[in-house]
RODO-2510 file (C-alpha; in nm, 4 decimals, decimal comma):
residues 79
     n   res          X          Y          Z
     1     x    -1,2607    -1,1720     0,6580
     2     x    -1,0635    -1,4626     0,5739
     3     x    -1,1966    -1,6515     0,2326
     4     x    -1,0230    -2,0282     0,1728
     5     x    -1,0615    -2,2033    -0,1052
     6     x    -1,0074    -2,5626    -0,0894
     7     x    -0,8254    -2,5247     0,2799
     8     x    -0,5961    -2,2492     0,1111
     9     x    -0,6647    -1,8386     0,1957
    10     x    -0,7152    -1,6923    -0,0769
    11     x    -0,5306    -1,3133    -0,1447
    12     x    -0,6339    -1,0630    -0,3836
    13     x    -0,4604    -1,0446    -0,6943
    14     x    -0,3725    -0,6789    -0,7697
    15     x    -0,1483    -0,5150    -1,0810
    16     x     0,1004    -0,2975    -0,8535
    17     x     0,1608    -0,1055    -1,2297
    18     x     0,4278     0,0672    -1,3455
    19     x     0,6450     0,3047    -1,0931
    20     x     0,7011     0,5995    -1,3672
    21     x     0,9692     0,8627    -1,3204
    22     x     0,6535     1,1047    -1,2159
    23     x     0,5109     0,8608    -0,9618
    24     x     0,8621     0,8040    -0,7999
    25     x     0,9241     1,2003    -0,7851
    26     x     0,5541     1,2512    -0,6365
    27     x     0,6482     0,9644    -0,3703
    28     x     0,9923     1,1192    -0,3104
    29     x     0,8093     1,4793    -0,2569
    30     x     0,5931     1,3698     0,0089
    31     x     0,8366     1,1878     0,2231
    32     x     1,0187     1,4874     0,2077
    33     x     0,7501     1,6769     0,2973
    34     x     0,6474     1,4038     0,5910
    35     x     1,0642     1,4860     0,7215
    36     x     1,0279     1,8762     0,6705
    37     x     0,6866     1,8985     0,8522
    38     x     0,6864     1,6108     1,1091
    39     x     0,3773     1,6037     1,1582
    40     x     0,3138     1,3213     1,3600
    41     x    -0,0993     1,3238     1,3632
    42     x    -0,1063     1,3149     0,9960
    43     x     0,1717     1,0150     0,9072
    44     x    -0,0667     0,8131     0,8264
    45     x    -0,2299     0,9917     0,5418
    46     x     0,0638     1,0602     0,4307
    47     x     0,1952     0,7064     0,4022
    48     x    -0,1693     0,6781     0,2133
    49     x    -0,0595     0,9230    -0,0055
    50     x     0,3074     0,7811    -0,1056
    51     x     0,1683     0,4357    -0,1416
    52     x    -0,0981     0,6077    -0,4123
    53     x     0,1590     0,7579    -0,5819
    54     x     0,3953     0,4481    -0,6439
    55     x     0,0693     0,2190    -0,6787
    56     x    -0,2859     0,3873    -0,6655
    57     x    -0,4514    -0,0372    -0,7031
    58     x    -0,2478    -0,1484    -0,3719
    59     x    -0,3647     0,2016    -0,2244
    60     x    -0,7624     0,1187    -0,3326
    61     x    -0,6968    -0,2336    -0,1329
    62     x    -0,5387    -0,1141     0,1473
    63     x    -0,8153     0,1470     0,1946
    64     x    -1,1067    -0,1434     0,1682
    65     x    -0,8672    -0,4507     0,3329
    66     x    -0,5494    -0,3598     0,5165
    67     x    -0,4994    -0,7302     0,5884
    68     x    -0,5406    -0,8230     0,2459
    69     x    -0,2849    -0,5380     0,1482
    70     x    -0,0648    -0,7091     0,3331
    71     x    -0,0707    -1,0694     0,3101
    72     x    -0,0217    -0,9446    -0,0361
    73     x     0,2975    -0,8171     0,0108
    74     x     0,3814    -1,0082     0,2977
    75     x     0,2936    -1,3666     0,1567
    76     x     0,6166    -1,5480     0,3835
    77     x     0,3412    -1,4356     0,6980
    78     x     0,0855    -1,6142     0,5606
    79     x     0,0504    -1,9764     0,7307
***
């Protein structure tokens, strides 16, 4: 769903906090783990689960917009 506000989309705002020491180390374990298991049918979730740990607010959006997760990141897409 694409909201515009005088002509312009709008994109949700969203404080990507603070990547702590522990929220790096928790990212780094699980793409470890995703290498050491390769398990393909669960990369996904797994991705889910990195992105939570750096930033659990861009993880809430991607889980109710994708899109809006990233035009977000990806503003140079946005036309």
């Amino acid at each position: 769903m694409k909201v515009l506000i005088g002509g312009i989309e709008y994109v949700p705002k969203v404080d990507l906090g603070e990547i702590t020491e522990d929220s790096r180390r928790d990212a780094l374990r699980q793409l470890v783990y995703m290498q050491y298991m390769n398990e393909e049918h669960k990369l996904r979730a797994q991705a889910w689960d990195v992105l939570n740990a750096l930033s659990p607010n861009l993880a809430e959006l991607c889980s109710k917009s994708p899109k809006a997760a990233y035009d977000l990141m990806h503003p140079e897409n946005l036309e």
